[in-house]
C-alpha positions in Angstrom: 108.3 -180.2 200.1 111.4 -181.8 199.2 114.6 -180.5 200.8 116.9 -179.0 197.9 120.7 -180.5 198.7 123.4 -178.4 198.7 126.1 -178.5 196.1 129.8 -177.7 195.9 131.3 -176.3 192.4 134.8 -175.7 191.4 135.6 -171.7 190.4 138.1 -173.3 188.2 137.0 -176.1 186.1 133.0 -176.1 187.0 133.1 -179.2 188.3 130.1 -180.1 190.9 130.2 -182.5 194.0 127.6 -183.3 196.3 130.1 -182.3 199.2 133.0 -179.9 199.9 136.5 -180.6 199.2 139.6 -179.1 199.8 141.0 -180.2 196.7 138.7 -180.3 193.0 138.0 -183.8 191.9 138.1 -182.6 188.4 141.1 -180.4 187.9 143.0 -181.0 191.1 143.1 -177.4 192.7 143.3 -176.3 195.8 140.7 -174.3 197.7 138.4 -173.7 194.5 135.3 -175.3 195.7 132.8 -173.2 197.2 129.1 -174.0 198.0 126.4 -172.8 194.9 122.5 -172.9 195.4 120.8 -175.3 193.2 119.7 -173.9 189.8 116.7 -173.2 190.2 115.9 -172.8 186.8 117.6 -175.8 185.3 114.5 -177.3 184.4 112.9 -174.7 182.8 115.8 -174.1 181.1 116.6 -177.3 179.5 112.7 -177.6 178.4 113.6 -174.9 176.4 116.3 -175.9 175.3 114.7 -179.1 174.2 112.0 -177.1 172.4 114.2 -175.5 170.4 116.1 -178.8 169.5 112.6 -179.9 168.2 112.3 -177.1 165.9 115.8 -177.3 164.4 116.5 -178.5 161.2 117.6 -182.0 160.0 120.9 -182.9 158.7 121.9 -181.8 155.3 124.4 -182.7 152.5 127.3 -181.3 152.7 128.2 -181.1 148.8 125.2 -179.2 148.2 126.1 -176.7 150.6 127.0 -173.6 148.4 130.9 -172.9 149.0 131.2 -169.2 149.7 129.2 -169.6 153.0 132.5 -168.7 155.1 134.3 -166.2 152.5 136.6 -163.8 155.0 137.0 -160.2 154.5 140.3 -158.3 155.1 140.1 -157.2 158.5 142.7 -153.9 157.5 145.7 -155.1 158.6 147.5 -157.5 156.0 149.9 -159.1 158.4 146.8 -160.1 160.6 144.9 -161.1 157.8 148.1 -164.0 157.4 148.1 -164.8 160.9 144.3 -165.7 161.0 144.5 -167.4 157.4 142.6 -164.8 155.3 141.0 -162.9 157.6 137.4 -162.4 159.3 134.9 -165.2 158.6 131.0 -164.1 158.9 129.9 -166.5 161.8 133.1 -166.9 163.3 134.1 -166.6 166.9 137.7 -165.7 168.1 138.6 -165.5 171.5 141.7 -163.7 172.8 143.9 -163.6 175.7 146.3 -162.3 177.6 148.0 -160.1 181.0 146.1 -157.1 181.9 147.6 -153.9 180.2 149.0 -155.8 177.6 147.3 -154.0 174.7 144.3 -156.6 174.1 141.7 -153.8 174.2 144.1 -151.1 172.1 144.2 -153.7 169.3 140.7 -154.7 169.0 139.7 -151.0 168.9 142.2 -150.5 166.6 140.5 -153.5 164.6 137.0 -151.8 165.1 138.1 -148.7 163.6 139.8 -150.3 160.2 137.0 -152.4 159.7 134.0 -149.3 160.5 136.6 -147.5 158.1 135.5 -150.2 155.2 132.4 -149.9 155.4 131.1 -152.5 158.1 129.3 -152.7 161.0 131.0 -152.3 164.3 129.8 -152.5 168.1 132.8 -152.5 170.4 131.3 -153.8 173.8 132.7 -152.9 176.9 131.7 -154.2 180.0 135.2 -152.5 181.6 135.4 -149.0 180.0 132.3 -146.2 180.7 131.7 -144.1 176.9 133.4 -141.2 178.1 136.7 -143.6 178.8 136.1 -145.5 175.1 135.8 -141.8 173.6 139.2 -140.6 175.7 140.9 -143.9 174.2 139.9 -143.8 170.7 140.7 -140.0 170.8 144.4 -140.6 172.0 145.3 -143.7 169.2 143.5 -141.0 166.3 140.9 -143.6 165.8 137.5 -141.4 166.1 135.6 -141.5 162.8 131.8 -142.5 161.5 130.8 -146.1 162.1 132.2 -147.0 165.3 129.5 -147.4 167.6 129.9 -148.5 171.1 128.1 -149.9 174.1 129.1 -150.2 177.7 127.5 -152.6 179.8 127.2 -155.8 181.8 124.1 -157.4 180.6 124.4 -160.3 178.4 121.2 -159.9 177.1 122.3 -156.1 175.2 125.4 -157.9 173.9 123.1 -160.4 172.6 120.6 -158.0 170.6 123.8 -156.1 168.9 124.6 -159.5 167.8 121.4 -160.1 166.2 121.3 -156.9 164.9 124.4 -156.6 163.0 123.4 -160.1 161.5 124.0 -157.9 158.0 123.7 -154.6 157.3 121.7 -153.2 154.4 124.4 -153.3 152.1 125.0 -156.6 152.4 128.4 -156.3 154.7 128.7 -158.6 157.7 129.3 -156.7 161.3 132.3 -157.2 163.8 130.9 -157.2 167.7 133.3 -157.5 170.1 132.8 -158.3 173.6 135.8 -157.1 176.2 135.3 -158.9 178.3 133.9 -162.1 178.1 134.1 -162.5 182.2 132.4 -158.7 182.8 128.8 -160.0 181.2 126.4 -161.7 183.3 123.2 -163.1 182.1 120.1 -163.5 183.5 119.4 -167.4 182.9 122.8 -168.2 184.9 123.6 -168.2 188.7 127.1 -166.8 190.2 128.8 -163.3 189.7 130.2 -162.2 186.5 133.4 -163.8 186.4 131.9 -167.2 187.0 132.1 -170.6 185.9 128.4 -170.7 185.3 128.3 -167.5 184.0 131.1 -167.4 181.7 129.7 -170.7 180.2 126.4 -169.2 180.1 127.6 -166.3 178.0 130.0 -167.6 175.1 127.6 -169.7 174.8 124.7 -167.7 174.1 127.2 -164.9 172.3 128.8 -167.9 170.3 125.3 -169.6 169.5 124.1 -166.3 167.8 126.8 -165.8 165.7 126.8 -169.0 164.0 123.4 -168.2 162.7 124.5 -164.9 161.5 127.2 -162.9 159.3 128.8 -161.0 161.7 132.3 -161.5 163.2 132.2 -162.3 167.4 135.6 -161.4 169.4 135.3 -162.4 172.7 138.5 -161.0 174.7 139.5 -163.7 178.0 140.9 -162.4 181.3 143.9 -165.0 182.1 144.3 -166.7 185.6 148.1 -166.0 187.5 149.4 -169.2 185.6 148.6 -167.1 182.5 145.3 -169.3 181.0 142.5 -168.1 179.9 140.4 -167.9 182.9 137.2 -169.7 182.8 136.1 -173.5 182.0 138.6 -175.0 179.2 135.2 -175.4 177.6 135.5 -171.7 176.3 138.4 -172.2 173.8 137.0 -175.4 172.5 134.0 -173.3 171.9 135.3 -170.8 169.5 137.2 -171.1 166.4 140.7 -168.8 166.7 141.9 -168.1 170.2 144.9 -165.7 170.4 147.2 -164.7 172.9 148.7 -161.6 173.4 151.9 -161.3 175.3 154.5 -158.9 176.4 156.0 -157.3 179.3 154.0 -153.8 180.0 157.2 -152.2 180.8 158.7 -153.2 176.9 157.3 -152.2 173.9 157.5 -155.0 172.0 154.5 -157.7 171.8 154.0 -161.2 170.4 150.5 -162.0 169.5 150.2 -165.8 168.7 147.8 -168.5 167.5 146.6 -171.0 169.5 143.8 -172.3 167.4 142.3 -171.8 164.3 140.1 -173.5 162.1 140.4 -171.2 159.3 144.3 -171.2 158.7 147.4 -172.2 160.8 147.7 -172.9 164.5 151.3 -172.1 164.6 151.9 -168.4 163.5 152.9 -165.6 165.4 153.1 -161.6 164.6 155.0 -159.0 166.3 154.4 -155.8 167.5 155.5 -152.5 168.7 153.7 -150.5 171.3 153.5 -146.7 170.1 152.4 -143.7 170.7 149.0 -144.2 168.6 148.5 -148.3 169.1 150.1 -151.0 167.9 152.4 -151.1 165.1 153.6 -154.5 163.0 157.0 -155.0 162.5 157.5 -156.4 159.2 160.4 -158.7 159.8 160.6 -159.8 162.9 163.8 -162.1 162.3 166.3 -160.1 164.2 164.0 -157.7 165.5 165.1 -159.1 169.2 168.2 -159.3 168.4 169.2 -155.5 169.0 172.5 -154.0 168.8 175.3 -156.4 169.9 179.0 -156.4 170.8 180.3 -159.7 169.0 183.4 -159.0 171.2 182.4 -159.8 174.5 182.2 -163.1 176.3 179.0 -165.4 176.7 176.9 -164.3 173.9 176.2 -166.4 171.1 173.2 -166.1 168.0 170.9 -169.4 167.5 168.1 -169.3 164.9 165.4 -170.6 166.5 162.0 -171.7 165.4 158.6 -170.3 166.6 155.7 -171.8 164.9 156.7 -171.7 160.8 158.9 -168.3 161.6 162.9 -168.3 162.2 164.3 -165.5 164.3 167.6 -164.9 165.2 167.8 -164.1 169.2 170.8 -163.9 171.5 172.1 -166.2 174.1 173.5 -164.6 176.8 175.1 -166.4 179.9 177.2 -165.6 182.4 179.2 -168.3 184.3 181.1 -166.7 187.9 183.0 -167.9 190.7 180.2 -169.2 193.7 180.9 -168.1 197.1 177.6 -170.5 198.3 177.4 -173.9 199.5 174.7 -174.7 196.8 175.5 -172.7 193.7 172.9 -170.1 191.7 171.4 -171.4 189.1 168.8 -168.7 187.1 167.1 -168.4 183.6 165.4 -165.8 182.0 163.0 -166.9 178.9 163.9 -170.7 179.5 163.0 -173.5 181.1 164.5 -173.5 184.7 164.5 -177.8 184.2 166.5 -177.7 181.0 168.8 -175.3 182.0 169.8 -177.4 184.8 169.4 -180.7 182.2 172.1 -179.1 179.9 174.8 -178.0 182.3 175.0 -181.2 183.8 175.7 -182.7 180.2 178.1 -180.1 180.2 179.9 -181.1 183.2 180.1 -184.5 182.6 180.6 -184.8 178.8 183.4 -182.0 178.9 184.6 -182.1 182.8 184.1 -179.1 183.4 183.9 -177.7 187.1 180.4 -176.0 186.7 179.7 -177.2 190.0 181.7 -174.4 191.7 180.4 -171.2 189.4 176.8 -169.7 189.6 175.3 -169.7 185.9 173.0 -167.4 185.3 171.2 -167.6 181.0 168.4 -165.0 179.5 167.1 -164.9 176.0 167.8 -161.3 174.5 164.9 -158.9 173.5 162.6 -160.0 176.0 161.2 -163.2 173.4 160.5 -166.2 175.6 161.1 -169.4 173.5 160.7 -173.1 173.7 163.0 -174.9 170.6 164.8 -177.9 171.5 167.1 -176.1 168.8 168.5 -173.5 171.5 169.8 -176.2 172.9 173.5 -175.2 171.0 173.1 -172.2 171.0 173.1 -172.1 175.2 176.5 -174.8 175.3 178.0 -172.5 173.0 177.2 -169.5 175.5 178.0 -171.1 178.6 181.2 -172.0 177.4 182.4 -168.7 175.8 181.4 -167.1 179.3 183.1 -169.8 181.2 186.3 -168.9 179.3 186.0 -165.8 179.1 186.6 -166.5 175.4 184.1 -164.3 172.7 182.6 -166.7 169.9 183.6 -166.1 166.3 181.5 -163.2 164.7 178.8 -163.9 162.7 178.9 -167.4 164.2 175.4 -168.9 164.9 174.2 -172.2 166.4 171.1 -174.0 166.0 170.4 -178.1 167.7 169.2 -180.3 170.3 171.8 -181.5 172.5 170.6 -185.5 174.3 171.9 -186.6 177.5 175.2 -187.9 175.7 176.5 -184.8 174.8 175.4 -185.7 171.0 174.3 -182.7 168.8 170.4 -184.1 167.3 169.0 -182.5 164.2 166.1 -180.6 164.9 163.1 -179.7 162.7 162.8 -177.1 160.1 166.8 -177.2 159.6 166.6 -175.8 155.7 164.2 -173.1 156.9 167.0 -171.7 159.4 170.1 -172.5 156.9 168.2 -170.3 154.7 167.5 -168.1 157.1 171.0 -167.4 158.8 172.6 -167.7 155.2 169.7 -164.4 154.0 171.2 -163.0 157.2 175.0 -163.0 156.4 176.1 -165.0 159.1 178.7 -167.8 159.8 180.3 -169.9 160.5 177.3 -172.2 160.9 177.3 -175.2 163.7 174.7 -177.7 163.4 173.6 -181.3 163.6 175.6 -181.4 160.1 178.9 -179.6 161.5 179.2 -180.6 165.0 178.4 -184.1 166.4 179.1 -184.0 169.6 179.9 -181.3 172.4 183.7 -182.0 172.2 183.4 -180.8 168.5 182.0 -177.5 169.4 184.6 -176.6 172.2 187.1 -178.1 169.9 186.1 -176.0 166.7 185.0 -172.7 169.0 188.4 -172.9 171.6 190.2 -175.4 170.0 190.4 -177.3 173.4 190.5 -181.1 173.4 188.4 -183.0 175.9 190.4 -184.8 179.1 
């Protein structure tokens, strides 16, 4: 007999090699290659597979296709039905992410429930959670009622034959299975542990494959790696049609569930929530909801509308610029990026003269909302300033615009969305691309200090 060679895959990215590596080939990280045992099975597998590619159909006109093949059905919750474009779509599969504890599980049960409350078909699979602790769960949030059945297990196969079954009920209504989580299944035609590369592929595939062919709804919920991606190959999200993320500090009660992709509706949405005492609750304008009670008379705090996705919200500022007593002076941010931080204080320095160079500077976005608009830019200078004064902004001010390496205020996108929005608000003045030009007209017009 031939002797079977040894290969090396990636735990990350699933990339094979005939040889060990300390570093992947394919995605470049370190220590993630371990030795695998050939599959044994491949070939029997992929004659399957080709039989099955023999007895598919041919391809078919797309005009005759009728066009309520993908209707979507309210899923219960009208916000979410926005956010996902018009709601569940029979044969659909949606993937979502996010830290442990953050509520992933509390929100699809709380989907289960709404949509077993309508009438549908509902499995809730839990490869996590025994029946007892589903039961405790659903008892707690006052979800119990008829039609929400449930199913705890590890085998790929069982999450498979709910899926079949819940194709369509006898009333005609599509079913909802979801699948928490995706990396807790292992199936039989796959090598590795649950968790796997192999696996993982193995099982969105199979789970995804079966619900294109039938009318129920798939959720699939991802376990995240520490740089907070969905853990897995990258494969998995291009597999599946919406893939959310869930986010939030576990020790706040606020959470920000976005869209990362969506082929029914927009890729750029968020919705907000609050954690209480019986799930998660919407908030239904979220535009100053991070905001929070404010003192418009103290130093180094200044409002910037800021864009995330198509939504404005109106978030705090807050910096605080103090005498160093270090040879190298702190620098530290809190819901920004570190880089652009340090970026925008040396346009400071040098476009204004100022000494920053002797103060640690220390920025955090208010609420707990982590955001990524060039349009904070402003907002920030305007901050850093008032703290490095010790000068409060005018009340009601707010700030909004890119700021580029000459000290220039840039127009940023979505600029009639925010005048809108910070006019429907109350507030001004208003400093902007339109206003200010340049750094030396925001001191001039916030301190009225002259540059030199």
């Amino acid at each position: 007999m031939a002797k079977q060679r040894e290969e090396f895959v990636c735990s990350a990215c699933g990339a094979r090699s005939p040889r060990w590596t300390g570093q992947c080939l394919g995605c470049g990280e370190w220590n993630t290659v371990r030795a695998a045992a050939p599959a044994g099975g491949f070939s029997a597998r992929a004659g399957a597979s080709r039989g099955r590619a023999a007895a598919l159909a041919g391809p078919e006109a797309l005009e005759d296709l009728r066009g309520d093949t993908a209707k979507a059905r309210p899923t219960g919750i009208p916000a979410l039905d926005g956010l996902l474009g018009s709601g569940l779509v029979p044969g659909a599969a949606l993937l979502l992410g996010g830290e442990p504890g953050v509520g992933k599980s509390t929100l699809l049960l709380q989907l289960a429930a709404l949509q077993a409350s309508l009438g549908h078909q509902v499995v809730y699979i839990s490869g996590e959670e025994s029946l007892p602790q589903l039961r405790g769960r659903a008892e707690r949030l006052g979800l119990l009622g008829p039609g929400l059945m449930a199913l705890a297990t590890n085998n790929a196969d069982e999450a498979l034959a709910a899926l079949n079954d819940l194709g369509a009920g006898p009333d005609g209504k599509p079913g909802l299975v979801i699948a928490d989580s995706v990396q807790t299944l292992a199936s039989p035609r796959a090598e590795g542990i649950p968790g796997s590369v192999s696996q993982v592929r193995t099982v969105s595939g199979e789970l995804v494959e079966a619900v294109k062919r039938s009318q129920a709804t798939l959720v699939l919920v991802g376990h995240v790696t520490k740089d907070g991606q969905i853990a897995g190959p990258k494969l998995l999200e291009h597999m599946v049609d919406t893939v959310l993320y869930l986010e939030g500090d576990r020790r706040d009660y606020s959470r920000v569930l976005r869209v990362l992709k969506n082929r029914f509706g927009p890729s750029d949405e968020l919705l907000v929530f609050t954690m209480e005492e019986h799930g998660l609750v919407v908030v239904d304008d979220p535009s100053t909801f991070f905001l929070g009670a404010r003192d418009a008379s103290l130093s180094g705090a200044a409002v910037s509308v800021a864009m995330d996705g198509r939504r404005p919200f109106a978030v705090e500022i807050q910096a605080l610029a103090t005498k160093s007593f270090l040879s190298i002076p702190r620098r530290a941010a809190l819901g920004f990026d570190a880089n652009r931080l340090h970026l925008l204080l040396a346009v400071l320095e040098k476009r204004l003269r100022l000494p920053l160079g002797s103060s640690d500077i220390y920025v955090k976005q208010g609420g707990g909302l982590s955001l990524r608009d060039p349009g904070l830019d402003l907002g920030l200078a305007a901050a850093v300033l008032s703290s490095f004064y010790d000068a409060p902004l005018p009340e009601g001010a707010a700030f909004w615009g890119e700021l580029d390496l000459n000290g220039h205020v840039r127009p940023v996108t979505n600029h009639d969305t925010r005048l809108k929005q910070a006019a429907r608000l109350g507030y001004g003045p208003l400093l902007h691309s339109g206003t200010c030009k340049t750094l030396d007209d925001l001191r001039r017009s916030l301190f009225g200090k002259a540059q030199g």
